[in-house]
Backbone as JSON, one array per atom type, in Angstrom:
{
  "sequence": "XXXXXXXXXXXXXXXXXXXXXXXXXXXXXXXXXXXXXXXXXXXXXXXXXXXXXXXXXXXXXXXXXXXXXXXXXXXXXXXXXXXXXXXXXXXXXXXXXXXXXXXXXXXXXXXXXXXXXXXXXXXXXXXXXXXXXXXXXXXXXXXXXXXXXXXXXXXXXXXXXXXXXXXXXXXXXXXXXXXXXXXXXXXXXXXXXXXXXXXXXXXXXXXXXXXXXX",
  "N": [[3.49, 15.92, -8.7], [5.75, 13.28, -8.1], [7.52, 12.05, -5.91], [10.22, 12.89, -3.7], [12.91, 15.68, -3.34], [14.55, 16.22, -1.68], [14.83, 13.58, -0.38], [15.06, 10.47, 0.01], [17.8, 8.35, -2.29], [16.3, 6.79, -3.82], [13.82, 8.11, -4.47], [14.4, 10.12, -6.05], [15.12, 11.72, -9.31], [12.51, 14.5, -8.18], [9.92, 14.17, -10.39], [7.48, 15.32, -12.72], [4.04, 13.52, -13.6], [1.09, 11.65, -15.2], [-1.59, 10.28, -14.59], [-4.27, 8.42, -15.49], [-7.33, 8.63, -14.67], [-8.94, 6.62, -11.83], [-9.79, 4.01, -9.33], [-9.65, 3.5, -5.54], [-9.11, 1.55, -3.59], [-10.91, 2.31, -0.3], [-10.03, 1.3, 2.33], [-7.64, -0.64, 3.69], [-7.41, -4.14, 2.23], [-9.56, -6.5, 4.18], [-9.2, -9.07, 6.79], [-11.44, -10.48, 6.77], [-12.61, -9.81, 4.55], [-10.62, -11.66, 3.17], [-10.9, -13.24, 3.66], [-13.53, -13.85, 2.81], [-12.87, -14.33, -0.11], [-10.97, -17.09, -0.15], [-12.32, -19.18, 0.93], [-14.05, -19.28, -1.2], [-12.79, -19.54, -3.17], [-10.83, -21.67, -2.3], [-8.08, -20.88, -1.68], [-5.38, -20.95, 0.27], [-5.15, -19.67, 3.96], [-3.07, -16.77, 5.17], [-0.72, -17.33, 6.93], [-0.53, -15.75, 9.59], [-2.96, -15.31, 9.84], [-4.52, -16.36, 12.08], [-3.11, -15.36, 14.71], [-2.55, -14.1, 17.42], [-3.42, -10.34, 17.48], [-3.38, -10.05, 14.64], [-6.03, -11.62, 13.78], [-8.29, -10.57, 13.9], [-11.58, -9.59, 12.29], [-11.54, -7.39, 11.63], [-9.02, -6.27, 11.3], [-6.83, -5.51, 8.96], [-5.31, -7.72, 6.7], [-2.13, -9.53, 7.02], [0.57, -10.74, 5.88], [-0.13, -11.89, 2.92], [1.77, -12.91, 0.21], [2.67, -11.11, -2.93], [1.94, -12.3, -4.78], [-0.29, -13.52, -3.96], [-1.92, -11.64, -3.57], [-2.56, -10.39, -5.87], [-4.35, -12.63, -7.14], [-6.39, -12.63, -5.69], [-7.01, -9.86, -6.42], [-7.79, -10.57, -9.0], [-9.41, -12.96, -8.29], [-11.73, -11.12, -7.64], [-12.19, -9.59, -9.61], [-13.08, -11.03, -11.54], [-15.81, -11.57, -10.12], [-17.09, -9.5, -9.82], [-16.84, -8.76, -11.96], [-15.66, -5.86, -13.04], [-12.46, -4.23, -13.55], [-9.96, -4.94, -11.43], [-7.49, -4.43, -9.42], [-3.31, -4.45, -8.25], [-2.3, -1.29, -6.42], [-0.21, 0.74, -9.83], [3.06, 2.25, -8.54], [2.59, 4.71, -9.18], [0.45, 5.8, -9.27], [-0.57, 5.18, -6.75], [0.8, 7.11, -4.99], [0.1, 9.47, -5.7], [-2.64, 9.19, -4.82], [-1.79, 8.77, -2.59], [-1.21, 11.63, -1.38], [-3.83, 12.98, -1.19], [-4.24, 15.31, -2.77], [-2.97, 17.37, -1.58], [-0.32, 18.96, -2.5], [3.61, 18.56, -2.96], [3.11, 17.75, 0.02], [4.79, 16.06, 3.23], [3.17, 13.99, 4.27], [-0.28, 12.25, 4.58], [-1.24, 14.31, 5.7], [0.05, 16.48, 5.57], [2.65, 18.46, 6.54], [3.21, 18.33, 9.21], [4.61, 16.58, 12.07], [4.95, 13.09, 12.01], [4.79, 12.25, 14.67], [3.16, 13.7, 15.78], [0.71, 12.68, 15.34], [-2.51, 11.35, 16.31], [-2.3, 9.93, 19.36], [-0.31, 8.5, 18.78], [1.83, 7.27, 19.66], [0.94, 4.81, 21.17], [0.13, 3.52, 19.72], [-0.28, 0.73, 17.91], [1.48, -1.21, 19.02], [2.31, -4.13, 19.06], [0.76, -5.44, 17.0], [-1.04, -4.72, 13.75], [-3.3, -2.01, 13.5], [-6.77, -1.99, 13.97], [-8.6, -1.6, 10.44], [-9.37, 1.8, 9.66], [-8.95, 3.28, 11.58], [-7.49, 5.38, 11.94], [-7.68, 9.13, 10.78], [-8.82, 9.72, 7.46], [-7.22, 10.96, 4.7], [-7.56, 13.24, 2.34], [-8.54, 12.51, -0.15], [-10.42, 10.59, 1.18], [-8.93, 8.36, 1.99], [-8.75, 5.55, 4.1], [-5.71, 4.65, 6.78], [-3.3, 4.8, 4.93], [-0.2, 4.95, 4.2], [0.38, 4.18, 6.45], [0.26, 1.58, 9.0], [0.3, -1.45, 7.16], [2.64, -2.29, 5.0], [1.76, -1.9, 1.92], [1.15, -3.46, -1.17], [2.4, -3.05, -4.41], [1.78, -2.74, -8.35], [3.95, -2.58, -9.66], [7.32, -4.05, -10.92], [10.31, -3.37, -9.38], [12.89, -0.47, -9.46], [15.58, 0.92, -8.54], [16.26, 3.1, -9.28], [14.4, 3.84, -11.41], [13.15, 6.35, -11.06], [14.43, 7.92, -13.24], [14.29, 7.45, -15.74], [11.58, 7.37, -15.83], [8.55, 7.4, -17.72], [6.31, 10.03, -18.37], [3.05, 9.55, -18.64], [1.05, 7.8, -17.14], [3.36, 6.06, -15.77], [3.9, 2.57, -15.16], [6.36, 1.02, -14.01], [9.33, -0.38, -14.28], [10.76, -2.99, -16.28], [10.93, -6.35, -15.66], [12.52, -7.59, -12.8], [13.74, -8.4, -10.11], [12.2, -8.1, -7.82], [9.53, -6.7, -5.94], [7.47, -3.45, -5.82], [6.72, -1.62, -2.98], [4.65, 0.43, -0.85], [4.19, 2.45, 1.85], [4.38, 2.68, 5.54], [4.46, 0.51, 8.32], [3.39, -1.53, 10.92], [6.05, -2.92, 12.54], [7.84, -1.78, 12.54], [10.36, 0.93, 13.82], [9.83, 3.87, 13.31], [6.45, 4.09, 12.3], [5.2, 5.28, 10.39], [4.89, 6.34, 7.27], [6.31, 8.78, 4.89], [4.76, 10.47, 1.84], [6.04, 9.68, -0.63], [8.29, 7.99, -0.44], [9.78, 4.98, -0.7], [9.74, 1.79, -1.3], [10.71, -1.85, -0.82], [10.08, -5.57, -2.18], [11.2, -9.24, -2.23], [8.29, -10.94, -4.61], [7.53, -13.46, -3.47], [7.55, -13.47, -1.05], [6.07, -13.51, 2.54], [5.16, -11.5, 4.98], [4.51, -10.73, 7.86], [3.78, -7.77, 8.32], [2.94, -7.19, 5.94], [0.42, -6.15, 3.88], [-2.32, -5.25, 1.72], [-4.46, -2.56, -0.72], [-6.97, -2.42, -3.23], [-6.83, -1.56, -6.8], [-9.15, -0.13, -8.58], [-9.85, 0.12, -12.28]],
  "CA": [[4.92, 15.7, -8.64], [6.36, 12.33, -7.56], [9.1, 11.7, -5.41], [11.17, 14.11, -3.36], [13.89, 16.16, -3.79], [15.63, 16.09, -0.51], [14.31, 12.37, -0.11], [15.92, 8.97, -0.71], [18.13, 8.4, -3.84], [15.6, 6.02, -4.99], [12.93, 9.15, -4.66], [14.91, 11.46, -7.0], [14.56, 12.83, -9.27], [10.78, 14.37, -8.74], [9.24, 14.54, -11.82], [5.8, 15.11, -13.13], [3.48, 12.33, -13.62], [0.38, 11.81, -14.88], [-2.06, 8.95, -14.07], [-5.34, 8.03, -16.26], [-8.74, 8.23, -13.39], [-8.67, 5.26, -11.61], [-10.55, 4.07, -7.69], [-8.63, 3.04, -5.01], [-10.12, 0.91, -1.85], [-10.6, 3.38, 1.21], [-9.5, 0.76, 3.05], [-6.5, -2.26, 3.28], [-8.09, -5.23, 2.55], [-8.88, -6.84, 5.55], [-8.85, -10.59, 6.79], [-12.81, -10.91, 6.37], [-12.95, -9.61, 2.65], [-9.98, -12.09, 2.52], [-11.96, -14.98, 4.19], [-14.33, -14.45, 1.73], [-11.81, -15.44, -1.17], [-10.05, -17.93, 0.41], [-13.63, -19.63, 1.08], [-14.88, -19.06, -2.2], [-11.72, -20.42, -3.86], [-10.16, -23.17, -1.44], [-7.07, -20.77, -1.46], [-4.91, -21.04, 1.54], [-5.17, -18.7, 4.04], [-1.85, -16.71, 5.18], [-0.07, -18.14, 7.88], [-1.21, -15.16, 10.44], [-4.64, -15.49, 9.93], [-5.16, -16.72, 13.39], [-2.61, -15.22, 15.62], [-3.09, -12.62, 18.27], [-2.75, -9.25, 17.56], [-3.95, -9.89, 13.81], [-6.94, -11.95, 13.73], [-9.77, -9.52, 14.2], [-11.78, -9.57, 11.3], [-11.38, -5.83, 10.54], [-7.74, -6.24, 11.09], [-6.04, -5.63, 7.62], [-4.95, -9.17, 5.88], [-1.51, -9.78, 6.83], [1.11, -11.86, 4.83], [0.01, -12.13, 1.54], [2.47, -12.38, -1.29], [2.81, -10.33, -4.02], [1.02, -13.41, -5.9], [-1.48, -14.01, -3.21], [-2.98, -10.26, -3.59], [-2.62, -10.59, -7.16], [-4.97, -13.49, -7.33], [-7.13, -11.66, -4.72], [-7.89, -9.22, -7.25], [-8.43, -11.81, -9.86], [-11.04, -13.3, -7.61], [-12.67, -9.86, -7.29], [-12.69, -8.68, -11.08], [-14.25, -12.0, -11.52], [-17.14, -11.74, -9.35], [-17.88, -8.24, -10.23], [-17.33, -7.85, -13.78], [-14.56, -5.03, -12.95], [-11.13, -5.17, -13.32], [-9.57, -5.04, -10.23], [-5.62, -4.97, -9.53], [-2.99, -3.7, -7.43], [-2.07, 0.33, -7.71], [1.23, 1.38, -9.51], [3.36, 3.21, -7.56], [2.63, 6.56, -9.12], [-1.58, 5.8, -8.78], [-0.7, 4.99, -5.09], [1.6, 7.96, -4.55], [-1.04, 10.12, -6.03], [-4.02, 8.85, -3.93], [-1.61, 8.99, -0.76], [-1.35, 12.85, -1.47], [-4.77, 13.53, -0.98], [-4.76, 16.78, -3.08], [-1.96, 18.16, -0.93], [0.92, 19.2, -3.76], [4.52, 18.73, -1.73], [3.71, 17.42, 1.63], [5.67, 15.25, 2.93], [2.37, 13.37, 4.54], [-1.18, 12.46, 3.35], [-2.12, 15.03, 6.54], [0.26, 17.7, 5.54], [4.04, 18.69, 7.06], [3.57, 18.19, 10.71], [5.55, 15.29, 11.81], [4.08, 11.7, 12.34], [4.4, 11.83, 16.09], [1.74, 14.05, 15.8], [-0.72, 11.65, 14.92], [-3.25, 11.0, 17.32], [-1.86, 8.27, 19.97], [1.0, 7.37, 18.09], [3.02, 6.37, 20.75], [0.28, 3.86, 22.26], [-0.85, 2.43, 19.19], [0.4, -0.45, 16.19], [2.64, -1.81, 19.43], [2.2, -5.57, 19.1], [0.38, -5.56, 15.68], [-1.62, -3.75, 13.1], [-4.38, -1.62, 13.75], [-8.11, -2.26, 12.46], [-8.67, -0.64, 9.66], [-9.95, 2.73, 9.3], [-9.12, 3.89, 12.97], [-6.8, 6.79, 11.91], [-8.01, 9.89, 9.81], [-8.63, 9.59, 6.51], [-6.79, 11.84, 3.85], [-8.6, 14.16, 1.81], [-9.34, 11.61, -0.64], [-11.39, 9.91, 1.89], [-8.61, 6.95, 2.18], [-7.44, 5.22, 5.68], [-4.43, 4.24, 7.05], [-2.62, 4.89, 3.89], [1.32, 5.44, 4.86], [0.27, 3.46, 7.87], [-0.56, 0.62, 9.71], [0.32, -2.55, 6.84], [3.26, -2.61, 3.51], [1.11, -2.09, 1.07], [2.02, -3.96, -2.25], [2.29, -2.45, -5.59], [1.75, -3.95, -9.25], [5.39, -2.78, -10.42], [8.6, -4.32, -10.32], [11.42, -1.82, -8.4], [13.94, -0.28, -9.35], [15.79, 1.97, -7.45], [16.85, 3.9, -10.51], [13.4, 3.89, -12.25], [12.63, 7.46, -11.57], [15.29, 8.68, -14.6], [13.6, 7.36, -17.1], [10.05, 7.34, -15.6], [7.49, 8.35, -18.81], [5.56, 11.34, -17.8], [1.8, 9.26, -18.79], [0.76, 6.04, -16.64], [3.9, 4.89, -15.4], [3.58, 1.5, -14.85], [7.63, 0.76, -13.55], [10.2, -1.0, -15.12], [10.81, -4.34, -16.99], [11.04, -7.27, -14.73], [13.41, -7.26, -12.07], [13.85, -9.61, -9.05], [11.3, -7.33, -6.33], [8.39, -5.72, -6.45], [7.2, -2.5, -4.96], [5.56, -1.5, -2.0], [4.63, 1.47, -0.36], [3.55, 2.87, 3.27], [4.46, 2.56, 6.71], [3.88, -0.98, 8.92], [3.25, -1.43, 12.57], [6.55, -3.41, 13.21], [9.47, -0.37, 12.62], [10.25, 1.89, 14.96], [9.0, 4.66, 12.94], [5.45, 3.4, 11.64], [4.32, 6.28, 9.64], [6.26, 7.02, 6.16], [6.73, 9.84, 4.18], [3.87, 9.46, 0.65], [7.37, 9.47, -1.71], [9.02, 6.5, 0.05], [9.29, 3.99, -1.59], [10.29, 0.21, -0.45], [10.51, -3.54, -1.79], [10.79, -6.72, -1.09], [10.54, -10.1, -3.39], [7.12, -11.07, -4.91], [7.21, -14.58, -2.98], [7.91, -13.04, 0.45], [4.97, -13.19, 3.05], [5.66, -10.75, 6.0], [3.53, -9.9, 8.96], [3.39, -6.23, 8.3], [2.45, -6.45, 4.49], [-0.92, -6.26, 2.97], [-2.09, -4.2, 0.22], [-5.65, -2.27, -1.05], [-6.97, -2.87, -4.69], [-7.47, -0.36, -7.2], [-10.2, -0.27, -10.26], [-9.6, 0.68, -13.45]],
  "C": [[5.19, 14.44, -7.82], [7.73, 12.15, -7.0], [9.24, 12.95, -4.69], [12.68, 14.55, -3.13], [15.01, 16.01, -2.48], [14.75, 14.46, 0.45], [15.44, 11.02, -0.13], [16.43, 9.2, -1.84], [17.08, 7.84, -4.47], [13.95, 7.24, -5.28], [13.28, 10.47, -5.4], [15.1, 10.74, -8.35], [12.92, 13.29, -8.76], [10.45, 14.77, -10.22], [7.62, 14.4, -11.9], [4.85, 14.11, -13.64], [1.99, 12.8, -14.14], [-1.02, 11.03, -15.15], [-3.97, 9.12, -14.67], [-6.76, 7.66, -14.76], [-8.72, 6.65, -13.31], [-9.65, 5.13, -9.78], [-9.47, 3.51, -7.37], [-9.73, 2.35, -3.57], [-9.53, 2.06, -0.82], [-9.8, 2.84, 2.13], [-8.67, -0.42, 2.87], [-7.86, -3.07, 3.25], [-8.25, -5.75, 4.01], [-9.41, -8.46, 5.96], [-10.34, -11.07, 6.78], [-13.29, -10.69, 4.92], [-12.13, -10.86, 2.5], [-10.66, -13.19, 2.46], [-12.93, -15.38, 2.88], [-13.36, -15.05, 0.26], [-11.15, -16.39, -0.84], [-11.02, -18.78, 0.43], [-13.95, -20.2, -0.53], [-13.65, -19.71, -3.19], [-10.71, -21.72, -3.61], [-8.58, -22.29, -1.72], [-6.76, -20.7, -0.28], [-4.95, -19.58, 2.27], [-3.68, -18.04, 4.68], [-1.46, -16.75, 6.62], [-0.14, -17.32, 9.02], [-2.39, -14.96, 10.66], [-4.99, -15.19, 11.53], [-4.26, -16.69, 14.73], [-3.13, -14.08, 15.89], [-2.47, -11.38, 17.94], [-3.1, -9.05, 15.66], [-5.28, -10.66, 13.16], [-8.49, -11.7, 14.1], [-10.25, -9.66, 12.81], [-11.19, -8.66, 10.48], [-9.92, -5.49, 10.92], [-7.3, -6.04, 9.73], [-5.01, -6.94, 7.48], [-3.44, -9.01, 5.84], [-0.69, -10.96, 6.13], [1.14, -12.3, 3.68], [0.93, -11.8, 0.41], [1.85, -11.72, -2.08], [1.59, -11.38, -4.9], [-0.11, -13.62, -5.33], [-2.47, -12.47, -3.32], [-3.29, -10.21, -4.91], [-3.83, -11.72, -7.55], [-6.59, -13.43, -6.29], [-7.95, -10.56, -5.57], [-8.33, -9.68, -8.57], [-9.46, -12.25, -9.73], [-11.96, -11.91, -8.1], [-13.11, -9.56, -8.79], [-13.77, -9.88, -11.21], [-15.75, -12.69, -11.14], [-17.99, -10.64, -9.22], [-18.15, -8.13, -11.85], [-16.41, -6.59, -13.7], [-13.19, -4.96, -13.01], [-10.26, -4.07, -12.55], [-7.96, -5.07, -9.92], [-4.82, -4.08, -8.34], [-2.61, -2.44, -7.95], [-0.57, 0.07, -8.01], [1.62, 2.02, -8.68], [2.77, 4.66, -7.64], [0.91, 6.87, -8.92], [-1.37, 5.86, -6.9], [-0.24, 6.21, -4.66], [0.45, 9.08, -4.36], [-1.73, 10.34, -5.45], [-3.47, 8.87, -2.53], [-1.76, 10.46, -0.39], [-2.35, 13.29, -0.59], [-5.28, 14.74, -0.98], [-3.74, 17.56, -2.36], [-1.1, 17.71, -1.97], [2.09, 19.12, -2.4], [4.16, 18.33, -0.37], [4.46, 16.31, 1.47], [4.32, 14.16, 3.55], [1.05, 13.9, 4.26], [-1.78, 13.68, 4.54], [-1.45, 16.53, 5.86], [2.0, 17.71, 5.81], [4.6, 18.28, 8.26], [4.1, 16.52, 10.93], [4.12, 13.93, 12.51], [3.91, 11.48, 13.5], [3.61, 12.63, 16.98], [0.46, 13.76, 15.86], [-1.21, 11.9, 16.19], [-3.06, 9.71, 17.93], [-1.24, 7.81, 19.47], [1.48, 6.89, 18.67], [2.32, 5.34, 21.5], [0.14, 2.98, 21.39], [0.28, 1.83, 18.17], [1.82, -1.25, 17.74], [2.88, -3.45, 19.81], [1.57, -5.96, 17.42], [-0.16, -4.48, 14.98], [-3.13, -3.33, 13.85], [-5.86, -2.15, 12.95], [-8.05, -1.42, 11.68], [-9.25, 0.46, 10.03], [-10.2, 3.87, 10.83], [-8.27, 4.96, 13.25], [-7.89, 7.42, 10.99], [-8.14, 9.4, 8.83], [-8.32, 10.64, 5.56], [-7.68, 12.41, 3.11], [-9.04, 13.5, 0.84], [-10.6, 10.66, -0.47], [-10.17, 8.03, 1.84], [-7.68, 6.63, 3.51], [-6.49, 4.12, 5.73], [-3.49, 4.5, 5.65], [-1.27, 5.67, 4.49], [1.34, 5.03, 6.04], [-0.11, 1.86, 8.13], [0.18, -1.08, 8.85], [1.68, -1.73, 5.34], [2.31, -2.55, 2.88], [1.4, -2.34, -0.82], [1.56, -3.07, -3.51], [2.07, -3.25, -6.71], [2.88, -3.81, -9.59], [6.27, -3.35, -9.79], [9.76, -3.14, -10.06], [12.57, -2.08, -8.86], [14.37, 1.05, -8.82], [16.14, 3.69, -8.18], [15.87, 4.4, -11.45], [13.04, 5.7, -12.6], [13.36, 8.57, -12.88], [15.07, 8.32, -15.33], [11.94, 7.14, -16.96], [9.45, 7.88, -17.12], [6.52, 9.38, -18.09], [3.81, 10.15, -17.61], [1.84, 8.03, -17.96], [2.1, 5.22, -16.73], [3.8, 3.66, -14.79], [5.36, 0.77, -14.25], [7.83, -0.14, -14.64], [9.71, -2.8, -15.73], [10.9, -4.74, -15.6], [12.07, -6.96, -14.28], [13.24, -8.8, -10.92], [13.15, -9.25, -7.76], [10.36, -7.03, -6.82], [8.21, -4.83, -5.53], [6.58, -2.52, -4.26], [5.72, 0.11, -1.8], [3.51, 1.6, 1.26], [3.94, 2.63, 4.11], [4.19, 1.11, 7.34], [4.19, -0.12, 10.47], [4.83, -1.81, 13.35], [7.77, -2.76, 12.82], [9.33, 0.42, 13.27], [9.76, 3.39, 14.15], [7.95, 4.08, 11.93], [4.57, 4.18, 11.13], [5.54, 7.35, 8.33], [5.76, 8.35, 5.32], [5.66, 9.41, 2.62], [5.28, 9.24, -0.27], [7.87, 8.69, -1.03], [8.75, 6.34, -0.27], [9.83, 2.34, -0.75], [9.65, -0.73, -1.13], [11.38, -4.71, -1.28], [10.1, -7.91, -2.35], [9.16, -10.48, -3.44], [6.34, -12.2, -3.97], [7.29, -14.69, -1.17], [6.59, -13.04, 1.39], [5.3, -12.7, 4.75], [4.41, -10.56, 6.69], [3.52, -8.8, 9.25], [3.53, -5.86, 6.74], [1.3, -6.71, 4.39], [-1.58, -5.99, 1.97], [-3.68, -3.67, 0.17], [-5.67, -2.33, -2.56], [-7.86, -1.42, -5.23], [-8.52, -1.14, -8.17], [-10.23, 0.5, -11.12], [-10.98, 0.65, -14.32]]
}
């Protein structure tokens, strides 16, 4: 089930979904996988690279547009032989679950300021990767830590005509989706049915994204 019922308007209706096997990275990209593309292609790197507070290697890769992750997994299909991309929303939603039907998080019900050290940690930047739990899928930080970009374009309205099989979101629009939690809002741990967006050409210091494989 996607979405929730006593959620956001743009999270209603829920409806049933249902999404063709697919992988998902355990972890955000992070600014040493990026190095290596950026290297390996003479693309630029994103304009936090090398400030404090996100320039750890195993920091998760802030700033990248919508186009710059997109071309990220371009690189990647290309050097595997796989094809590589960002998730839809309803693959991401899915994989934030982690086999839990209805929670409202990938742990369960209990609230986010539950976490372990929430209140000490993400308070100047993002965390390294993989230094919370990981959901029963086996995937970290997910609903935490970085924006994580989507391949659809958003609409706020999409879920009333969602198709039940491999939604892939609407026609073009003027945004694209994201989903998860960042370090730099006062609550930095979302709900897996949130949803959130922001234009394709935008490069923020609390977005990043993980790549699925189809």
């Amino acid at each position: 089930m996607m979405g929730q019922a006593d959620g956001r308007d743009e999270e209603r209706p829920p409806h049933e979904v249902r999404v063709a096997a697919f992988r998902l990275g355990s972890y955000q990209v992070t600014n040493e996988e990026y190095d290596c593309f950026c290297e390996a292609t003479g693309h630029a790197a994103t304009r936090f690279r090398q400030q404090e507070h996100h320039n750890d290697p195993r920091h998760p890769v802030t700033g990248p547009s919508w186009f710059d992750a997109v071309a990220y997994c371009e690189w990647l299909s290309a050097e595997t032989g796989l094809h590589y991309c960002l998730p839809s929303e309803a693959q991401w939603e899915w994989a934030a679950r982690g086999g839990l039907t209805g929670k409202l998080y990938p742990w369960g019900d209990e609230p986010f300021t539950a976490r372990t050290d929430y209140a000490t940690r993400w308070l100047r930047g993002p965390e390294l990767v993989g230094t919370s739990d990981a959901n029963g899928y086996g995937l970290y930080d997910i609903c935490e830590n970085v924006h994580e970009w989507c391949s659809d374009w958003y609409d706020p309205e999409y879920y009333a005509v969602s198709p039940a099989d491999n939604p892939r979101g609407p026609a073009k629009t003027t945004r694209k989706a994201s989903r998860g939690g960042a370090w730099r809002h006062q609550i930095k741990i979302v709900r897996c049915a949130a949803r959130s967006s922001i234009p394709p050409q935008f490069e923020y210091a609390d977005y990043g994204f993980r790549v699925a494989c189809l």
